[in-house]
N, C-alpha and C positions, 0 to 999 in steps of 0.2 A: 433234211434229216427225218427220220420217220419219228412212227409215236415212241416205238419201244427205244429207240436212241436218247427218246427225251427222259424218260422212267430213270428211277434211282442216281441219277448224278445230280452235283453241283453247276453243271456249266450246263442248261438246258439251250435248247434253239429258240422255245416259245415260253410263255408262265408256264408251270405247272402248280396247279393246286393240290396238295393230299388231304382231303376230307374225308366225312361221313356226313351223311343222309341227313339224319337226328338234330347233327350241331347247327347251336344257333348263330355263331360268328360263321359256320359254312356258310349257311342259307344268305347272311350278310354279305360277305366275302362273294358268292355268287353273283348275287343281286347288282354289288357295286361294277364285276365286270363286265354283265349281262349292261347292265343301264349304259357305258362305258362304251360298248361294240368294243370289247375286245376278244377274241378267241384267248381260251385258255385250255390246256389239256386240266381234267379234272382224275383224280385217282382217288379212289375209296378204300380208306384202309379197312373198313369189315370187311372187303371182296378181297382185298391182295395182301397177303403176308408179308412178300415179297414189300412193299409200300409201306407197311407196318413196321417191318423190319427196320427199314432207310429212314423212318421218321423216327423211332425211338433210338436210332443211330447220332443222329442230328441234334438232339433234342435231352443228350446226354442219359436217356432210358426212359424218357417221357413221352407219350403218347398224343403228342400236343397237336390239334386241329382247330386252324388250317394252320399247316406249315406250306409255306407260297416260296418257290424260289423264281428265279428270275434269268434271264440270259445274260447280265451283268453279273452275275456268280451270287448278287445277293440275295437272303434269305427272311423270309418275316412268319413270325410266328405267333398268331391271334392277335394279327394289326387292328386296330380300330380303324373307321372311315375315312377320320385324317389322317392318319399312317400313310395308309394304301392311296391317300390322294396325292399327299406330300411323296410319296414315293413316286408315282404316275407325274407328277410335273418335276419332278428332277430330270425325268429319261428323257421330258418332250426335249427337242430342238427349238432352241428362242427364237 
Protein backbone atom coordinates (compact mmCIF):
# COMPACT_ATOMS: atom_id res chain seq x y z
CA UNK A 1 0.00 0.00 0.00
CA UNK A 2 1.58 3.31 -0.48
CA UNK A 3 1.95 6.37 1.71
CA UNK A 4 -0.89 8.30 0.42
CA UNK A 5 -3.24 5.03 0.89
CA UNK A 6 -2.22 5.13 4.35
CA UNK A 7 -3.19 9.30 5.03
CA UNK A 8 -6.70 10.15 6.36
CA UNK A 9 -8.34 6.66 7.05
CA UNK A 10 -9.13 4.51 9.80
CA UNK A 11 -7.74 1.15 8.45
CA UNK A 12 -4.07 2.29 7.83
CA UNK A 13 -1.36 -0.62 6.56
CA UNK A 14 1.34 0.73 8.95
CA UNK A 15 0.97 3.33 12.35
CA UNK A 16 0.35 6.66 11.30
CA UNK A 17 1.13 9.40 13.63
CA UNK A 18 -0.52 13.04 13.14
CA UNK A 19 1.56 15.47 14.91
CA UNK A 20 3.44 18.78 15.06
CA UNK A 21 6.90 19.71 15.37
CA UNK A 22 6.30 21.94 18.81
CA UNK A 23 4.22 19.13 20.78
CA UNK A 24 5.76 17.63 23.63
CA UNK A 25 3.64 14.14 23.77
CA UNK A 26 4.89 14.26 19.80
CA UNK A 27 8.51 14.40 20.54
CA UNK A 28 7.47 11.59 23.21
CA UNK A 29 5.30 9.54 21.01
CA UNK A 30 8.34 9.85 18.46
CA UNK A 31 10.95 8.95 20.85
CA UNK A 32 9.05 5.89 22.11
CA UNK A 33 8.83 4.48 18.34
CA UNK A 34 12.18 5.52 17.29
CA UNK A 35 13.59 3.74 20.65
CA UNK A 36 11.08 0.77 19.72
CA UNK A 37 12.52 0.27 15.76
CA UNK A 38 9.34 0.71 14.63
CA UNK A 39 8.61 2.65 11.29
CA UNK A 40 5.73 4.83 11.44
CA UNK A 41 4.42 7.22 8.75
CA UNK A 42 4.50 10.63 10.75
CA UNK A 43 2.04 13.64 9.25
CA UNK A 44 2.10 17.16 10.50
CA UNK A 45 -0.81 18.85 10.79
CA UNK A 46 0.77 22.59 10.49
CA UNK A 47 1.94 21.11 6.81
CA UNK A 48 -1.33 19.37 5.78
CA UNK A 49 -4.83 20.64 6.08
CA UNK A 50 -5.88 17.93 4.59
CA UNK A 51 -4.42 15.81 8.18
CA UNK A 52 -5.81 18.72 10.19
CA UNK A 53 -8.93 18.23 8.73
CA UNK A 54 -9.24 14.06 9.58
CA UNK A 55 -7.95 14.89 13.02
CA UNK A 56 -10.32 17.41 14.08
CA UNK A 57 -12.73 14.89 12.18
CA UNK A 58 -11.85 12.11 14.68
CA UNK A 59 -11.43 13.98 17.56
CA UNK A 60 -15.04 15.44 17.56
CA UNK A 61 -13.51 19.27 16.32
CA UNK A 62 -10.45 18.87 18.53
CA UNK A 63 -7.04 19.40 17.39
CA UNK A 64 -5.74 16.77 19.42
CA UNK A 65 -1.76 15.59 18.93
CA UNK A 66 -0.68 12.84 18.62
CA UNK A 67 -3.72 11.15 17.23
CA UNK A 68 -1.85 7.54 16.43
CA UNK A 69 -4.13 5.06 14.54
CA UNK A 70 -3.09 1.76 13.95
CA UNK A 71 -3.71 -1.09 11.27
CA UNK A 72 -5.95 -2.85 13.81
CA UNK A 73 -8.57 0.18 13.15
CA UNK A 74 -7.42 1.42 16.58
CA UNK A 75 -7.01 4.82 17.54
CA UNK A 76 -5.04 6.70 20.47
CA UNK A 77 -5.01 10.11 21.36
CA UNK A 78 -2.18 11.66 23.61
CA UNK A 79 -1.33 8.05 25.05
CA UNK A 80 1.11 8.13 27.74
CA UNK A 81 4.24 5.62 27.58
CA UNK A 82 2.28 2.93 29.15
CA UNK A 83 -0.55 3.40 26.93
CA UNK A 84 1.49 2.95 23.77
CA UNK A 85 3.52 0.18 25.59
CA UNK A 86 0.38 -1.67 26.82
CA UNK A 87 -0.86 -1.19 23.35
CA UNK A 88 2.49 -2.56 21.62
CA UNK A 89 2.31 -5.87 23.82
CA UNK A 90 -1.34 -6.56 23.06
CA UNK A 91 -0.51 -6.67 18.99
CA UNK A 92 2.97 -8.77 19.98
CA UNK A 93 2.40 -12.59 19.21
CA UNK A 94 2.89 -14.69 22.64
Amino acid sequence: MSEQTNLYTKSPSQIVMYSTEWCPDCRRARFFFKRKKIDILEVDVNGDKKAEAFVKELNNGNRSVPTIIFPDGSMMVEPSTEEMEAKLSQSQPS
